[in-house]
C-alpha positions, 0 to 999 in steps of 0.5 A: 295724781296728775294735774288733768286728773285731780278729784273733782270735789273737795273732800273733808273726812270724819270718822263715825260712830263705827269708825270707818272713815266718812265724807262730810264734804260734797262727796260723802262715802258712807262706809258701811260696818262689817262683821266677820262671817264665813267666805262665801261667793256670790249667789246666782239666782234669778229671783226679785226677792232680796233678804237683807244684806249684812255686809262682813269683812273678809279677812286677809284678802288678796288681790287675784294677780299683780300687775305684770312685771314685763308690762311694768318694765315696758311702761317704765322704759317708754316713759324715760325714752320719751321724757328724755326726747321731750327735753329735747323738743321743749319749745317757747311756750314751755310745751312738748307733745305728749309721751308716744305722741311726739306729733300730736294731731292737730286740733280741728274745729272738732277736736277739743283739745286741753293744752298739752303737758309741758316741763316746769322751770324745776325739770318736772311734767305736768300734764297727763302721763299715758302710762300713769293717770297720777303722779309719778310717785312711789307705790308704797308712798301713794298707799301710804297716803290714800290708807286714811281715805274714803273707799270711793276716793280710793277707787278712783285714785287708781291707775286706769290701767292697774284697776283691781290690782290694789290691795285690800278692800280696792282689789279685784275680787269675788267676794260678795260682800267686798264688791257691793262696798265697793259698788254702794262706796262709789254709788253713794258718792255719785249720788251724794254730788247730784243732790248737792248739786241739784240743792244748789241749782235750788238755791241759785234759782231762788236768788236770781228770782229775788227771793229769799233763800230759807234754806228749804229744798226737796233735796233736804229729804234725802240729805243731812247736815254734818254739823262738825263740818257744815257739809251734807252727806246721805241719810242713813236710810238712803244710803241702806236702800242704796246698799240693799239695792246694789245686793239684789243686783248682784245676786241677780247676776247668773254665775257665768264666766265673764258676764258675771257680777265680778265683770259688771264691778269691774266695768262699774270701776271703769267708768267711774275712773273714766268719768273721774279723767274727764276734764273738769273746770279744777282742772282748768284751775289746776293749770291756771295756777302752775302757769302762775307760779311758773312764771312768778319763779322765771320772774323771781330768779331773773329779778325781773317784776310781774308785770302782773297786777292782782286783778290780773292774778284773779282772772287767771286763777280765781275765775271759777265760773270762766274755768267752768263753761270752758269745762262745760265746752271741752268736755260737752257738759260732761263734766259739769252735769253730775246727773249724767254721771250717776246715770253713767255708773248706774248703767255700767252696774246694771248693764249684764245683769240676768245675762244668761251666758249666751249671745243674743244669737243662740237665745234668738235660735232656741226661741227663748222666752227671752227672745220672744219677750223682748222681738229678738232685739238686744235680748240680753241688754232689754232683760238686764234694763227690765230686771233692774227698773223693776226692782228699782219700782219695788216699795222698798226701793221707792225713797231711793228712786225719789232720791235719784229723781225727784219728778217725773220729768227727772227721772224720765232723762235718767231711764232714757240715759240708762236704757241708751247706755245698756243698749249701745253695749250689744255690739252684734246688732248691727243696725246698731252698730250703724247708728252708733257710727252715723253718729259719731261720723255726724258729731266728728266728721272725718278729715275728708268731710271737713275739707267739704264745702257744707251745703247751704241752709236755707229759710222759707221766706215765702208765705205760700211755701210756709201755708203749704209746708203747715198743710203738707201741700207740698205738690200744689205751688203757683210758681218755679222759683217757690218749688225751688226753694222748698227743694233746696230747703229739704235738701239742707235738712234732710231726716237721719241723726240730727233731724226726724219728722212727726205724722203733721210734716214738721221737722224735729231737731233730735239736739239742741246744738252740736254740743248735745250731739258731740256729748251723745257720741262721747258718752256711747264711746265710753260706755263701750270702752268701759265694757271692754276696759280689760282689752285697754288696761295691763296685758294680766288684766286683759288674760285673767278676762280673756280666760273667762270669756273663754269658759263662758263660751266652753262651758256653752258649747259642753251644754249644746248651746253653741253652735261653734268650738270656741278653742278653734281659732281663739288665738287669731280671733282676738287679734282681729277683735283687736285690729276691727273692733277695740283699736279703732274705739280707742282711737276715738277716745283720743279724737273726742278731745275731751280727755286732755291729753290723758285721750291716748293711754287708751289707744296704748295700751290696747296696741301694747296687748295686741302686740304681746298677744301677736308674741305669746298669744299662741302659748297662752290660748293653748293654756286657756283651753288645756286649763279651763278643759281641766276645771270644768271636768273637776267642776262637773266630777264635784257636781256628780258627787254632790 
């Protein structure tokens, strides 16, 4: 694992009554047990009842494909051309560019920006590889390490480019019950550092008032104390709700071909991988203490004293709190906010559920009930937001929805955070689309906006202006220069991203400070990125998706439902999704800065399959096309037998 990348908690293990691994520490994986039963796909009914899951192992399960070994080769010749060009360029400070970037952009005052990977004194990286998020070690032996590991720990442990690509229980799969595990293992995790987090937000506030801590807190409701170790970890009754929950989700899923409860567990995957590489005040830590030892080694081998005292040693290593606000600004307070990243998985879990297997567009045209429900805005994102709040409402659910927010208050943020989340996903409204880029624009201006001089803000000094401006008499001033300075005052705070304005005239700041604005941005950015993280992960992952949509809009067009072939033009028409649509949303993740270094595997891997899709796209569409006009002959042979 790579030093920007590793686990943002400390994890203690123990085994259960069942045998599983369990997490005592922060974050508890509950591991659930499971009985042998017959395979069975997932179910696809539209209905709110859910019997109770039972979750079972399936035996000798195999991952659906192995990474390409031609992209595996490309990967591993880049890395050495570039480590070999990075020796040569090492400068000073011990600093080189990051692999494919031999000339980084240079940081602006918009772009934050973790220092880039550099050779250590013994010749090794640290720093990110863009081809690996973890060390580079050999796969047996990073299997060999991570077997004895929490299912959640190992989830997150993957490549960002080879997720599902693991064996057995990590790997991608259609199997019902292996998803929900994966789902409930990394879920509960997320929830589990929420609480905490909140029991110590508790603990803190009662020390600053100088009260006495008791050691009492709401938050204890939902957690137990694992008395081995001292840590908590989630009710048993928690954690079934919260296994119970993520079954109905998925038997709400439609079996469609891409928008499937197998696409919603691998975007969910995605996220949790892409929140996991968000820099973290460990990772700050991290490099605190490699810098250290480096340069107590250039001390030791040159036989020269640090001049070092141990204070100093302190501050640069044990600084928690500093390593933890510099996190905070690097990363918007992603990071360090663990109720955005539940609400972040939460979103990617629930985001295509009831989706029916048509755009928007054809719903809207047939004037489905859907389409009539919801205005013909976003149809398919408000229906997937409405199935999974209202079951979250059932009784059965309720100690869970107190779990996820205590009051009112919390879990309005959370339904605001969720809701924006699915529906920055529907990327063919383009009124949407529009306000996504306004924001961006607004929370990292283009280089030509920058070079601009920013209009100057000014107060209303004069009490006539601040008595009209209260009534909204704006017409009625006794002299030029008060007029003046209303309009130079309106013209620095005009309506649109930032500002809005109520029925009395008063002005309405949407954000607190830049930092909420950046942080709305990079979070919209990632859940479009986790949406389509087949297009940015290895080209096999990118064509297994590929090949699904495809059905999808084929098995649409057999039923009459679309108005156009999808085998007409499908090779040209992903080339341009491509260039117009996922190159330039990659680039952004590198832009925002608060991925370290690790920002351009994103924009490398989506410019690694675009260029083999150019290559061999052609024999590959007309494959999909012949294959999948086969399967769904054979699929509609079976029915009519049946």
């Amino acid at each position: 694992m790579s030093d920007s990348e590793e686990p943002t908690v400390t994890f203690v293990f123990k085994r259960d009554q069942g045998g599983a691994a369990a997490n005592g520490g922060s974050l508890h994986m509950y591991a659930p047990k499971r009985k042998a039963a017959a395979n069975g796909g997932s179910s696809s009914n539209n209905n709110n009842s859910c019997p109770p899951f039972t979750p079972r192992r399936v035996e000798n399960h195999q991952s659906e494909q192995q990474t390409d070994e031609k992209t595996r080769a490309r990967i591993t010749m880049r890395t050495s051309v570039t480590d070999a060009e990075a020796e040569d360029e090492v400068t000073a400070n011990n600093s080189c560019s990051t692999a494919y970037n031999k000339s980084p952009p240079t940081p602006s005052r918009f772009q934050r920006q973790v220092s880039s990977p550099h050779i250590d004194l013994d010749g090794s990286w640290s720093g990110t590889s863009p081809t690996s998020s973890f060390k580079n070690i050999d796969d047996s032996q990073r299997s060999q390490e991570d077997v004895n590991l929490p299912l959640y720990y190992r989830l997150t442990n993957q490549r960002w480019h080879e997720i599902g690509h693991e064996e057995y229980p990590l790997c991608a799969t259609n199997d019902f019950d292996l998803m929900v595990e994966q789902l409930t293992a990394v879920l509960a995790a997320r929830l589990t550092e929420l609480l905490t987090y909140r029991l110590n937000k508790d603990r803190r506030m009662k020390q600053s008032n100088g009260e006495e801590y008791d050691g009492g807190s709401s938050m204890l409701d939902f957690l137990k104390l694992d008395l081995e170790f001292g840590n908590y970890v989630l009710e048993d009754e928690i954690m079934d709700s919260l296994r119970e929950y993520v079954a109905c989700i998925g038997r709400l899923h439609n079996n469609v071909g891409f928008h499937s409860f197998e696409h919603a567990t691998h975007v969910f995957l995605s996220m949790n991988k892409l929140l996991s590489m968000v820099t973290s005040a460990d990772d700050l830590n991290v490099v605190a203490k490699r810098r250290l030892s480096a340069q107590d080694i250039a001390s030791s081998a040159f036989g020269v004293q640090s001049r070092r005292s141990s204070t100093d040693c302190n501050d640069s290593v044990g600084d928690s709190d500093g390593h933890r606000r510099r996190a905070e600004h690097l990363s918007f307070r992603i990071s360090e906010d663990p109720a955005i990243r539940f609400a972040m998985v939460f979103s990617a879990l629930i985001h295509d559920v009831g989706h029916t297997g048509v755009p928007n567009s054809v719903l809207i045209e047939e004037e489905d009930e859907l389409a009539i429900l919801h205005n013909d805005v976003s149809v398919t994102e408000q229906n997937s937001l409405q199935l999974a709040f209202s079951l979250l409402q059932k009784e059965e659910f309720q100690l869970l929805k107190r779990c996820i927010g205590p009051t009112p208050e919390e879990r309005k943020l959370f339904r605001k955070k969720v809701i924006g989340m699915v529906m920055v996903t529907d990327i063919s409204d383009q009124e949407r689309l529009q306000i996504v880029k306004s924001r961006w624009n607004a929370a990292f201006p283009p280089p030509e906006v920058n070079q601009k001089e920013k209009p100057q803000i000014l107060e209303i000094k004069s009490a006539e202006l601040k008595r009209a401006a209260k009534l909204r008499r704006f017409t009625m001033f006794t002299s030029e220069a008060t007029a003046l300075e209303f309009a130079n005052e309106r013209r620095s705070r005009r309506l649109g991203i930032r500002t809005s304005m109520d029925f009395s005239g008063m002005l309405i700041e949407a954000y607190r400070d830049s930092d909420q604005l950046q942080q709305h941005a990079v979070l919209e950015t990632m859940m479009n990125v986790a949406d389509v993280a087949h297009t940015m992960q290895s080209f096999n992952v990118f064509v297994k998706w590929n090949r699904r949509l495809f059905k999808e809009f084929f098995v649409a067009r057999l039923h009459g439902r679309l108005s156009f072939d999808p085998s007409e033009n499908w090779y040209e028409n992903q080339i341009g999704f491509f260039s117009h649509y996922i190159i330039p949303l990659s680039q952004k993740m590198s832009k925002c800065g608060v991925f370290g270094s690790a920002g351009s595997v994103f924009e490398y891997f989506a410019k690694e399959n675009r260029k083999r899709w150019t290559e061999e796209g052609e024999e590959i569409s007309e494959q999909i096309i012949r294959e999948v006009t086969e399967e769904v002959e054979r699929e509609r042979q079976q029915q009519q037998e049946e």
